[in-house]
PDB file with SEQRES, HELIX, SHEET and CRYST1 records, atoms N, CA, C and O in Angstrom:
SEQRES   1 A   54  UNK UNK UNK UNK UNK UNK UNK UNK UNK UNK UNK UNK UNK          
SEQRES   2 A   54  UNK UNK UNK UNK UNK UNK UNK UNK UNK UNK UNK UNK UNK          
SEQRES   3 A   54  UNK UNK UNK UNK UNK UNK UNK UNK UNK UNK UNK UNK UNK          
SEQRES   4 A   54  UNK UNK UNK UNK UNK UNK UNK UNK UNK UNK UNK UNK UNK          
SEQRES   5 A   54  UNK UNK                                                      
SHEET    1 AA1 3 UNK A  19  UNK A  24  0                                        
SHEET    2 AA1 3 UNK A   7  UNK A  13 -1                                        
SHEET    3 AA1 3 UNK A  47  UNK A  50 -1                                        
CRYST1    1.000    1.000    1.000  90.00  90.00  90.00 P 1           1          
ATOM      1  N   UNK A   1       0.853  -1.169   0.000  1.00  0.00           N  
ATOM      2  CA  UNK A   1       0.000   0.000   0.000  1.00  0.00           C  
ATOM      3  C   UNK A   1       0.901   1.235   0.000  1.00  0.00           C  
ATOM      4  O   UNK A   1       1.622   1.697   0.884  1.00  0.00           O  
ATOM      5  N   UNK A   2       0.669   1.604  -1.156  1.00  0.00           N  
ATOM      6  CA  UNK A   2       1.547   3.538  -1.413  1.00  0.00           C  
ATOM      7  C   UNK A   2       0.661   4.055  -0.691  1.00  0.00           C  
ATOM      8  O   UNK A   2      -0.391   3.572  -0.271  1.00  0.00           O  
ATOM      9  N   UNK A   3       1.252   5.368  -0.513  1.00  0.00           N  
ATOM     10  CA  UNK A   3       0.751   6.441   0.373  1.00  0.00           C  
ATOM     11  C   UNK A   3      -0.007   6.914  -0.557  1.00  0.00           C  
ATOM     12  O   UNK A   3      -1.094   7.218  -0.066  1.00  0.00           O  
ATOM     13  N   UNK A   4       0.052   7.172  -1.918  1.00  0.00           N  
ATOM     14  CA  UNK A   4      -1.048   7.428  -2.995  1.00  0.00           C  
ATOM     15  C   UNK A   4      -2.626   7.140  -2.756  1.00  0.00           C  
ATOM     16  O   UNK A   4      -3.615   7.844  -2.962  1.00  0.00           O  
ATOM     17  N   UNK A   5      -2.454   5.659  -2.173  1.00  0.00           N  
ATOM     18  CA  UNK A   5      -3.550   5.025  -2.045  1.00  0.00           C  
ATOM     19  C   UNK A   5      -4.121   4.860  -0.586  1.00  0.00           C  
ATOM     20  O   UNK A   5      -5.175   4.293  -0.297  1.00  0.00           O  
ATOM     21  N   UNK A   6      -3.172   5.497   0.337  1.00  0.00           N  
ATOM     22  CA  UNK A   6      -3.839   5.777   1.819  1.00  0.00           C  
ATOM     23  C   UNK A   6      -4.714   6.829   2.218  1.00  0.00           C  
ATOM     24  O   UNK A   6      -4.173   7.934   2.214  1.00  0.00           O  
ATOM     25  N   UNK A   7      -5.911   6.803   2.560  1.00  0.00           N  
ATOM     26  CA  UNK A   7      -6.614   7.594   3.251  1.00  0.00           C  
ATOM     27  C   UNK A   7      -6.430   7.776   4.630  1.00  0.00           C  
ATOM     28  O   UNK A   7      -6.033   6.866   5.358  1.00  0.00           O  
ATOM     29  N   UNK A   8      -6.772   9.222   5.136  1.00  0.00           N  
ATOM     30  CA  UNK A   8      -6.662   9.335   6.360  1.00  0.00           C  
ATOM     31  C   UNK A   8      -8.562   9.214   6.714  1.00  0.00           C  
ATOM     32  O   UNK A   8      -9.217  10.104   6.170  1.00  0.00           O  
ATOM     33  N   UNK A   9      -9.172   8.430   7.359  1.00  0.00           N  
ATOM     34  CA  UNK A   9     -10.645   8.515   7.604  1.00  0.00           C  
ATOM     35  C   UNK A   9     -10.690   8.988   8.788  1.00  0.00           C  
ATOM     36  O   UNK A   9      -9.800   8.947   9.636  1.00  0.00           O  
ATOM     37  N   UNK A  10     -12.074   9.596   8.891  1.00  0.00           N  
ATOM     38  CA  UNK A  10     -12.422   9.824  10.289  1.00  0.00           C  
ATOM     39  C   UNK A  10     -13.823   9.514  10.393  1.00  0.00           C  
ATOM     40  O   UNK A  10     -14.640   9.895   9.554  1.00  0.00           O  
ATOM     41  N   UNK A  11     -14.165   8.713  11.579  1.00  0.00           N  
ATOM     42  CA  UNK A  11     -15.626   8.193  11.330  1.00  0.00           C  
ATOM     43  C   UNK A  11     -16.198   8.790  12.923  1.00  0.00           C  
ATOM     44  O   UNK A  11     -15.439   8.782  13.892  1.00  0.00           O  
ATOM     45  N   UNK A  12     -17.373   9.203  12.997  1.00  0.00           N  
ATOM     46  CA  UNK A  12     -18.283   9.900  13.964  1.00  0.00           C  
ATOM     47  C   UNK A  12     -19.215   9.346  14.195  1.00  0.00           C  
ATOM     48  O   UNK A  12     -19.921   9.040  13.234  1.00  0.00           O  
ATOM     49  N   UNK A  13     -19.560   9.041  15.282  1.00  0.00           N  
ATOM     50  CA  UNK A  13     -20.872   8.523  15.817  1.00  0.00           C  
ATOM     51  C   UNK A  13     -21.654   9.586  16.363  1.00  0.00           C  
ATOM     52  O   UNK A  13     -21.202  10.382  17.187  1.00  0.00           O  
ATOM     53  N   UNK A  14     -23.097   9.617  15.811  1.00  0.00           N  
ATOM     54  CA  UNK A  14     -23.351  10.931  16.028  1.00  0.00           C  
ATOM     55  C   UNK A  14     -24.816  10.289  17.469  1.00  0.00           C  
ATOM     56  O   UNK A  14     -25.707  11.041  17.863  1.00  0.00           O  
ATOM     57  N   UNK A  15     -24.703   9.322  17.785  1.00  0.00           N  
ATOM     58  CA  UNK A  15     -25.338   8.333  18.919  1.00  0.00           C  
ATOM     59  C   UNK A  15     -24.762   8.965  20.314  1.00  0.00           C  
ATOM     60  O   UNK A  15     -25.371   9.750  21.040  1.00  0.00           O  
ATOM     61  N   UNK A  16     -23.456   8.446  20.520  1.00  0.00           N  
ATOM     62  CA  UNK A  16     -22.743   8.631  21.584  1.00  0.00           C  
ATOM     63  C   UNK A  16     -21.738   9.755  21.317  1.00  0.00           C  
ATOM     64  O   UNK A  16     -21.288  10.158  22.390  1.00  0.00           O  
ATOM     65  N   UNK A  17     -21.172  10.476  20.143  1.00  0.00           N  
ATOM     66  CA  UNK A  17     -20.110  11.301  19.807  1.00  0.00           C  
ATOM     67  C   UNK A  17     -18.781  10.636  20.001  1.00  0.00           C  
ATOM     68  O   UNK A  17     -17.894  11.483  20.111  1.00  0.00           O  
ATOM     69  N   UNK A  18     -18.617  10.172  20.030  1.00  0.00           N  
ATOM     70  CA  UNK A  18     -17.034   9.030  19.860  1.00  0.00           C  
ATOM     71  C   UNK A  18     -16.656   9.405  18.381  1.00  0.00           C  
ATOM     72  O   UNK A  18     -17.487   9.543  17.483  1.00  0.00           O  
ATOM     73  N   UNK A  19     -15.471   9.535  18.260  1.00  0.00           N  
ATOM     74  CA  UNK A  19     -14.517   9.793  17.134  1.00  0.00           C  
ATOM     75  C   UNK A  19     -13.202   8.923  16.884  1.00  0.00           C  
ATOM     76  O   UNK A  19     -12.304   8.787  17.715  1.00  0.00           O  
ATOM     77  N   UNK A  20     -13.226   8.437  15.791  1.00  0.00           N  
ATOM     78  CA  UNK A  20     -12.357   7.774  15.760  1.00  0.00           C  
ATOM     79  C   UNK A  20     -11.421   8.335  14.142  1.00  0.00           C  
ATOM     80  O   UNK A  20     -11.931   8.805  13.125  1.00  0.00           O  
ATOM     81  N   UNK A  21     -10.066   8.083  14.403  1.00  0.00           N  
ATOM     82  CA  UNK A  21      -9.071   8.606  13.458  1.00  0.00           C  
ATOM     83  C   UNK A  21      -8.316   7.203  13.071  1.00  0.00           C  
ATOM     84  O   UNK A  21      -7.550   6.654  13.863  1.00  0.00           O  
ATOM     85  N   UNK A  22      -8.691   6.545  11.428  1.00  0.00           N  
ATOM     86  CA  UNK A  22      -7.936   5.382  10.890  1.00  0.00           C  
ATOM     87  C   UNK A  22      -7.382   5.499   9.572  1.00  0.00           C  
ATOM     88  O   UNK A  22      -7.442   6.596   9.017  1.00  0.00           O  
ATOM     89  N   UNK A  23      -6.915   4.643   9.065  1.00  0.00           N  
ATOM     90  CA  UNK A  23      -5.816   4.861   7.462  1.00  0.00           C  
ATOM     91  C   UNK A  23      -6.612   3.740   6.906  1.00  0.00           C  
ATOM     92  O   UNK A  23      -7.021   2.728   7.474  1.00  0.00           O  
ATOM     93  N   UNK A  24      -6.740   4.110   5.738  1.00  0.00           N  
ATOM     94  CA  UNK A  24      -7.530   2.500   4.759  1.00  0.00           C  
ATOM     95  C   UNK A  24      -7.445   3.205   3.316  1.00  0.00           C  
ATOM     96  O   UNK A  24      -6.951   4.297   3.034  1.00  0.00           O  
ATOM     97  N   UNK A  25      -7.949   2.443   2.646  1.00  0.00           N  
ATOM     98  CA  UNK A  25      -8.164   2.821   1.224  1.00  0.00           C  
ATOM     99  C   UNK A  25      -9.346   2.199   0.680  1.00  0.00           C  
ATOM    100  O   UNK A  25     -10.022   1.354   1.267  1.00  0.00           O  
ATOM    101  N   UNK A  26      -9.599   2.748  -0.687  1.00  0.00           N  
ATOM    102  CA  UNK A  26     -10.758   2.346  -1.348  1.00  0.00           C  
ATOM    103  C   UNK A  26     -10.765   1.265  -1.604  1.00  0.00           C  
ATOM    104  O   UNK A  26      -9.606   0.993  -1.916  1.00  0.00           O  
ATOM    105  N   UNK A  27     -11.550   0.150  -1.701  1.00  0.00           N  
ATOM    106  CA  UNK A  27     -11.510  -1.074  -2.215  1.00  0.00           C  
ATOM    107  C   UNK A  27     -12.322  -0.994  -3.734  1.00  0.00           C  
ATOM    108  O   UNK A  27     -12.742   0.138  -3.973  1.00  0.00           O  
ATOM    109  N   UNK A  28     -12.544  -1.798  -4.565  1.00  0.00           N  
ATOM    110  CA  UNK A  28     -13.616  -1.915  -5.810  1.00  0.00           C  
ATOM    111  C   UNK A  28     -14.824  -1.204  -5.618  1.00  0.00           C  
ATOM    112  O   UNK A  28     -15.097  -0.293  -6.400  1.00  0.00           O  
ATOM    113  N   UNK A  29     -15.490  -1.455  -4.801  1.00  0.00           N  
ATOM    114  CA  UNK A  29     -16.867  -0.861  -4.647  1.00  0.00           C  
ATOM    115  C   UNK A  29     -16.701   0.773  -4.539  1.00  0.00           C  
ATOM    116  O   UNK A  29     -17.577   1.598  -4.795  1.00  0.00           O  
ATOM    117  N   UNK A  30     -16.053   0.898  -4.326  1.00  0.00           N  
ATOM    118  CA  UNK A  30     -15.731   2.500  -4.169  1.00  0.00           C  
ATOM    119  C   UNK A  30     -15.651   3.033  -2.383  1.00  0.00           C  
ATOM    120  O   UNK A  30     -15.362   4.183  -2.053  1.00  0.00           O  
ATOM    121  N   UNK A  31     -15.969   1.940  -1.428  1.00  0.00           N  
ATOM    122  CA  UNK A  31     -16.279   2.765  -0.265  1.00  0.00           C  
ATOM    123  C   UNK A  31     -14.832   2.144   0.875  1.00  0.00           C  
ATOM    124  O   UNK A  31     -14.023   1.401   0.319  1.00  0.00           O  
ATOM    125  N   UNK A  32     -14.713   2.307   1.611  1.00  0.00           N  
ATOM    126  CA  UNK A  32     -13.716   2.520   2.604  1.00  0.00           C  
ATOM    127  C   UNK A  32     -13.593   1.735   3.229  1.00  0.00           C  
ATOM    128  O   UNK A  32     -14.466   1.466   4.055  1.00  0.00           O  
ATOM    129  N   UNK A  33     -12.334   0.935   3.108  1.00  0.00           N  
ATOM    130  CA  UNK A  33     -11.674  -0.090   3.655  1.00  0.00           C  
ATOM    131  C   UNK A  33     -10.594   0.246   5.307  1.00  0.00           C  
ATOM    132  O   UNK A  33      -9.518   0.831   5.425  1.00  0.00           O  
ATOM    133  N   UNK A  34     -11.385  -0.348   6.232  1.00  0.00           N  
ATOM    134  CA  UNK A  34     -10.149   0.033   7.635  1.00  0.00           C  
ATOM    135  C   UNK A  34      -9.803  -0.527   8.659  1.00  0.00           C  
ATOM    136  O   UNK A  34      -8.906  -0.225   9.446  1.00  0.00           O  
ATOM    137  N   UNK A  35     -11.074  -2.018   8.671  1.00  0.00           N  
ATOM    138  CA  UNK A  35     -11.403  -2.609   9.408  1.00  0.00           C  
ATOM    139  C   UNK A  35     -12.030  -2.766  10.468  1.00  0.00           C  
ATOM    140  O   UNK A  35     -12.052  -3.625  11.350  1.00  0.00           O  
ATOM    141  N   UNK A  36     -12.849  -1.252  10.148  1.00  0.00           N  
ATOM    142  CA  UNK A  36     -13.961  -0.398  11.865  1.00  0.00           C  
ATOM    143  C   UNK A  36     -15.070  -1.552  11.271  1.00  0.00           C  
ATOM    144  O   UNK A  36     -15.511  -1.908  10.178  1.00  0.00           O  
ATOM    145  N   UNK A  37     -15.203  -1.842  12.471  1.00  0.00           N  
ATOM    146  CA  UNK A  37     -16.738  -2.873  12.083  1.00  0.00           C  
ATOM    147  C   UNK A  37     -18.180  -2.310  13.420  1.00  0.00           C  
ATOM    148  O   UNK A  37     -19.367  -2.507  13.162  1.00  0.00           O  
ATOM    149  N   UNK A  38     -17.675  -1.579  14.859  1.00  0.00           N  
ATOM    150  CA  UNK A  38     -19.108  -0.956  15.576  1.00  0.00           C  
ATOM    151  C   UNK A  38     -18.044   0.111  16.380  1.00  0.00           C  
ATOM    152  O   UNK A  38     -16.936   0.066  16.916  1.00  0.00           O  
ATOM    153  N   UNK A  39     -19.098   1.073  16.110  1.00  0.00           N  
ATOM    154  CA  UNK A  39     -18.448   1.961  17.728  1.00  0.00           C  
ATOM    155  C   UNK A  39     -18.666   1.201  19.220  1.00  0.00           C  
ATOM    156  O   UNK A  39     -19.259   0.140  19.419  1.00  0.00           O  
ATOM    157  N   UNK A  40     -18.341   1.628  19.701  1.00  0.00           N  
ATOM    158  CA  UNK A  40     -18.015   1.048  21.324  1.00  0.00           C  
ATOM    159  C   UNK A  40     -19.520   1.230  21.866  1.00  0.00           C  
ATOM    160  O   UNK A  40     -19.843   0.357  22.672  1.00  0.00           O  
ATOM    161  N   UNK A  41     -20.491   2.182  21.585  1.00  0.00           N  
ATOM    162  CA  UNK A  41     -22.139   2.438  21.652  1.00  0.00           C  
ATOM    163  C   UNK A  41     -22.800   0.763  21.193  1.00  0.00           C  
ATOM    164  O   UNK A  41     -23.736   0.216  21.776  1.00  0.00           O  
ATOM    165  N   UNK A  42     -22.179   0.301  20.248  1.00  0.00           N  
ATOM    166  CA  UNK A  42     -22.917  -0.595  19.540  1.00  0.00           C  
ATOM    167  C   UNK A  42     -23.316  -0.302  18.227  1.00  0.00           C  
ATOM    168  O   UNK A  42     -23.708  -1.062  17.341  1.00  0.00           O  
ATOM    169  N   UNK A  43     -23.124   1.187  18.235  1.00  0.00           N  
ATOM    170  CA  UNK A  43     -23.795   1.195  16.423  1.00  0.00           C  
ATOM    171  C   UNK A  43     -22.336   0.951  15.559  1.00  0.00           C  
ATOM    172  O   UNK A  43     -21.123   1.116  15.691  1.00  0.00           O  
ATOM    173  N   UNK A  44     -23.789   0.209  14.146  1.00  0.00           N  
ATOM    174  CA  UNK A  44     -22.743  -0.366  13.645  1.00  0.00           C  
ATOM    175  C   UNK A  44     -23.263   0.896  11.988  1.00  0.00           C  
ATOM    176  O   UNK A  44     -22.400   1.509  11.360  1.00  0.00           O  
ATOM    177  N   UNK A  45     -24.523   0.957  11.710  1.00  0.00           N  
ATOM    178  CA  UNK A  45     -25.451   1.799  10.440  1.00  0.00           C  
ATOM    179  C   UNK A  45     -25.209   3.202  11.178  1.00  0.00           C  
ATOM    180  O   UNK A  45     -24.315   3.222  10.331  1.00  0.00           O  
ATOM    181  N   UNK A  46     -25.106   4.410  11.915  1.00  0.00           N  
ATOM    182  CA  UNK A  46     -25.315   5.473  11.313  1.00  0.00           C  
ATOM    183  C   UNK A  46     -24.040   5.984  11.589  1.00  0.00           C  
ATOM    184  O   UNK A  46     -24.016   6.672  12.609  1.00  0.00           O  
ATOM    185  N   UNK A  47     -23.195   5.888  11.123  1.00  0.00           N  
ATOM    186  CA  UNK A  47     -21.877   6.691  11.121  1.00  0.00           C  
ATOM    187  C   UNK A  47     -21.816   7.614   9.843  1.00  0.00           C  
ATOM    188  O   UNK A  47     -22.168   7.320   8.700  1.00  0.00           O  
ATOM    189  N   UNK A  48     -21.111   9.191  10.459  1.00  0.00           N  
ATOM    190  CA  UNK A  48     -20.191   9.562   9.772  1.00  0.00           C  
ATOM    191  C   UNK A  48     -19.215   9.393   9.761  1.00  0.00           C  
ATOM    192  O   UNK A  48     -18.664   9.083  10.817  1.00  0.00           O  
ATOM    193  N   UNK A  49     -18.337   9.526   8.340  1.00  0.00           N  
ATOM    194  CA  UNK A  49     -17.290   9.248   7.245  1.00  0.00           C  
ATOM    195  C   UNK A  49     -17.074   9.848   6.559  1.00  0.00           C  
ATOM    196  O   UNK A  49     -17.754  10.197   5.594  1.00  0.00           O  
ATOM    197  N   UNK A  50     -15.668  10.256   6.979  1.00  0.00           N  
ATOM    198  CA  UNK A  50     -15.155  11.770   6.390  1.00  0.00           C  
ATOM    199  C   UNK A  50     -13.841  11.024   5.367  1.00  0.00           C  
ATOM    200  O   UNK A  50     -13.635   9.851   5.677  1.00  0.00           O  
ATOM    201  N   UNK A  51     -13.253  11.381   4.603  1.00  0.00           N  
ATOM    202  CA  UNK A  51     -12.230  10.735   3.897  1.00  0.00           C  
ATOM    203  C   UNK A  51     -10.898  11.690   3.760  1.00  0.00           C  
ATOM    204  O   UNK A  51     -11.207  12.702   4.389  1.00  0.00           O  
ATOM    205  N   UNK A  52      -9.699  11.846   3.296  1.00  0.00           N  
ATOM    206  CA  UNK A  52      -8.892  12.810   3.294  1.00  0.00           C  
ATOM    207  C   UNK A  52      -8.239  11.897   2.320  1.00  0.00           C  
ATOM    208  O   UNK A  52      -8.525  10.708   2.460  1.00  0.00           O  
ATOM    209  N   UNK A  53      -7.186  12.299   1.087  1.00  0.00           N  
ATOM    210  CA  UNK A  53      -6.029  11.394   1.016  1.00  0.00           C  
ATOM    211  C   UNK A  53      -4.935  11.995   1.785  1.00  0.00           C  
ATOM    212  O   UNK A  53      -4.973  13.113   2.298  1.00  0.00           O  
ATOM    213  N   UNK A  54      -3.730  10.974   1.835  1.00  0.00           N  
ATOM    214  CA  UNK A  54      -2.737  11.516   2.886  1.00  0.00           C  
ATOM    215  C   UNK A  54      -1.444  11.812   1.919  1.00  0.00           C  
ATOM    216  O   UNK A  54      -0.407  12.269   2.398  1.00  0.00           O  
TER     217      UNK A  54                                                      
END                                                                             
């Protein structure tokens, strides 16, 4: 993985407000690869997802 292809993400739970700061990249489908699977609340559907490249 080039740095070309690293994103800096930031994903928000707008439930509990927890923020989290990870690196991933796009996969085929077009959406964001990072390995976040729930916030610590339990939600796993309403997150924001912010993208940056790095």
């Amino acid at each position: 993985m080039t740095t070309a292809n690293r994103y800096r993400i930031v994903i928000r739970c707008p439930l509990c407000g927890e923020k989290y700061i990870l690196r991933g990249k796009r996969n085929e489908n077009g959406d964001y690869e990072t390995g976040f699977k729930q916030c610590v609340c339990g939600n796993e559907d309403q997150l924001i997802i912010e993208a940056s490249p790095e």
